[in-house]
N, C-alpha and C positions, 0 to 999 in steps of 0.2 A: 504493500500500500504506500502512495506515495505519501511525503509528510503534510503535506496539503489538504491531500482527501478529508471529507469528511469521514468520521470515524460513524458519525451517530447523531441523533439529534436530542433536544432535551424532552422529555416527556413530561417533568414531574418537578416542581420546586416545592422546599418547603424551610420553615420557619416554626422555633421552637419558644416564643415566650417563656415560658416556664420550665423551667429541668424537669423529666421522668413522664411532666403530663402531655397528650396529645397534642400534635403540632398544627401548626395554621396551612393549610396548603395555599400555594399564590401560584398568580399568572405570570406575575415580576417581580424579578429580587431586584436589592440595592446591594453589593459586597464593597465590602471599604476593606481596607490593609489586615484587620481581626477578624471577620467575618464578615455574616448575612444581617443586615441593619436590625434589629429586632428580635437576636436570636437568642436566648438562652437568659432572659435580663431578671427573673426569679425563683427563686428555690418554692419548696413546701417542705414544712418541716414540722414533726413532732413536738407540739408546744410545751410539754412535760420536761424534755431534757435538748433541744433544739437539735435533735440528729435530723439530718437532710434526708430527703425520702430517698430509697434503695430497695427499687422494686426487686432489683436482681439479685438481691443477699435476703431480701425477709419480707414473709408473705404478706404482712402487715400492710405491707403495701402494693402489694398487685393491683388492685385498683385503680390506681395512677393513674396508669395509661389510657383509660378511660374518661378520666373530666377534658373535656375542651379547653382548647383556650383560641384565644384570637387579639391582636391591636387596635384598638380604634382608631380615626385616619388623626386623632386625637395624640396618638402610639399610649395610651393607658390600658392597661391589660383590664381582659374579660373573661372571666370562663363560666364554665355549666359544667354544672354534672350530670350524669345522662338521667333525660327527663325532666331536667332541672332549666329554669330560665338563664339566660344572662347575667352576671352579674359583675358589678365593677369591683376590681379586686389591685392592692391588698386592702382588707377592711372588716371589719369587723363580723358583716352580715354574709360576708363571701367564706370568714374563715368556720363562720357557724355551720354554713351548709356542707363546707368538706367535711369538716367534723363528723355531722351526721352520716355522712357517707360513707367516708370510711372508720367509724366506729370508734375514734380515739379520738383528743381538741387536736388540733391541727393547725396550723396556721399559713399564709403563703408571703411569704415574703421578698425584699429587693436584693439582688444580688450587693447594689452600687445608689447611695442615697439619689442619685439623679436619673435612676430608673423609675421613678414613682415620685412625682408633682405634689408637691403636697406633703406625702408622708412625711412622719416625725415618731412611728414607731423602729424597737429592731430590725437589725439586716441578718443573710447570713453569710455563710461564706461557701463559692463555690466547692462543689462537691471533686471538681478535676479542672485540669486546665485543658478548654477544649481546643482541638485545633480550627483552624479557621472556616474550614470547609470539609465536609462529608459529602465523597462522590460516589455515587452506584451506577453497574449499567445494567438493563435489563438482561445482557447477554450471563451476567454472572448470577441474576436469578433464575434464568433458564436452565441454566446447570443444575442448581441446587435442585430447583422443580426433577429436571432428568434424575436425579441423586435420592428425591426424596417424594416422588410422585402423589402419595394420600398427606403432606402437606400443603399449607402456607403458605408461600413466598413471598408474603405482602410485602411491600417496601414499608408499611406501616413499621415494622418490626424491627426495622435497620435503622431507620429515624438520617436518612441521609437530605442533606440540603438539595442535591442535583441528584435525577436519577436521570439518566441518558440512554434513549431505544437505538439499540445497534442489534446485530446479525449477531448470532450464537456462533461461539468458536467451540467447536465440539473438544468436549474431556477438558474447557478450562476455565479458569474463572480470571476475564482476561486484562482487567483493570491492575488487579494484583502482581502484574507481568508489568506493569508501567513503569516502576519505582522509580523516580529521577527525572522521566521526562515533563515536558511540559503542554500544557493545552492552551487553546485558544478557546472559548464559548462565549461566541457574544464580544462583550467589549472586555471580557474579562478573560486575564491570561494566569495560568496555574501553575505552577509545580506540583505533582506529584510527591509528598513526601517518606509518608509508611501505609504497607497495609492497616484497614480498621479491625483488630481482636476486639471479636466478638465476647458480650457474656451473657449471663441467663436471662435477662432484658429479653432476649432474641425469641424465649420459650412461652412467654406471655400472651396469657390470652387478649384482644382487645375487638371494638366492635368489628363483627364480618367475622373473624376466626377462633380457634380454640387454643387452649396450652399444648404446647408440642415438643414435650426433648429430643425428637428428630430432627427439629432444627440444627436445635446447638452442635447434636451428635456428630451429625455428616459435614458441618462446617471442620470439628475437629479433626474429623475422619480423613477429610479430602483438600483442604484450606488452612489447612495449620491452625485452624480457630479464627480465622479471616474472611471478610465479607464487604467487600465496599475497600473505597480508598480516603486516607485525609490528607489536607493538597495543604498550598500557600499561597497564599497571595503578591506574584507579582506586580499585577496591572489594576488594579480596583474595576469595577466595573457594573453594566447592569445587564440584566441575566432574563429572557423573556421564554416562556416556552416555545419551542419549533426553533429555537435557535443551534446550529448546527458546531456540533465540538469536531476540532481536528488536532493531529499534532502540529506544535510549534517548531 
């Protein structure tokens, strides 16, 4: 393939307000030098001892995955819990209804006091340092699907910012094969940095599917525990669907 070529196009953007809970899907990112504008700017965390929610270590919180969230064009977070209305959150009447939800007081907090207008309650403190960008391509869900047919393969699961529809390369999963190089999508230029190691995050049930350790399994099995890529930010840029990724 020449370097030129497109590789794929973008199928899928998305954006994570909040850590562990469901993301926003968009039509158009904004990525700056750190990330995706709006990505990751609040915890939830157990109001009793302030541990950050960890769907993937205790079941406490499975759930997660499941409340919404979304920015207003405001960028002040919102989420629902399923079934549940709207609501503007961080705050008191948002931390009541997670609470009930998921069965312990809860609270949803700022990563960074200038995440949240207003507030003058606690913050917390991320839970990891994320890298800037999460890329998937459909090609390497296709594998897993061939790998693990009565699952899954939602990208819901992988939580990647860019998923990109390209052609199956049979027996690979073939983003994980990029390490070092660089992309173009859009006006935005990448680095490939490391594969994403996968963890039990991955086996979680959320709306549409069930719990699955055949996910995780055959990730380990065939991927070294790897699923997706996380890149860097060269060239900042804005990111629309249909936009075609190639190498640089």
């Amino acid at each position: 393939m020449r370097e030129d070529a497109a590789l794929g196009t973008v199928t899928q953007l998305w954006r994570y307000p909040a850590s562990s809970l469901a993301g926003e899907r968009r039509d158009t990112i904004l990525v700056g030098p750190v990330g995706v504008e709006g990505d990751r700017l609040f915890g939830l965390v157990d109001a009793s001892d302030n541990e950050i929610a960890r769907p993937d270590r205790d079941a406490k919180w499975h759930k997660v995955p499941r409340i919404r969230t979304r920015l207003s064009r405001d960028s002040e977070l919102e989420i629902a819990v399923p079934d549940g209305d709207w609501l503007a959150a961080p705050g008191p009447e948002c931390d009541r209804v997670v609470s009930a939800y998921l069965g312990f007081r809860a609270s949803i907090r700022p990563f960074r006091g200038e995440n949240a207008a207003g507030y003058a309650g606690p913050l917390t403190a991320e839970r990891y340092r994320k890298a800037p960008i999460h890329l998937l391509t459909t090609a390497s869900l296709a594998r897993l699907e061939a790998l693990h047919p009565e699952g899954a393969a939602d990208p819901r699961r992988f939580r990647p910012n860019i998923v990109v529809d390209m052609a199956s390369v049979e027996g690979s999963f073939p983003e994980t094969e990029w390490i070092g190089k660089k992309l173009a999508i859009g006006d935005l230029v990448l680095t490939i940095s490391e594969p994403c190691r996968r963890c039990g995050f991955t086996i979680i049930s959320q709306d549409g599917f069930d719990d699955d350790p055949g996910i995780l399994r055959n990730l380990v099995r065939h991927n070294a525990h790897n699923l997706g890529v996380y890149c860097t930010v060269d060239r900042p840029g804005r990111v629309e669907t249909g936009a075609p990724m190639r190498f640089v």
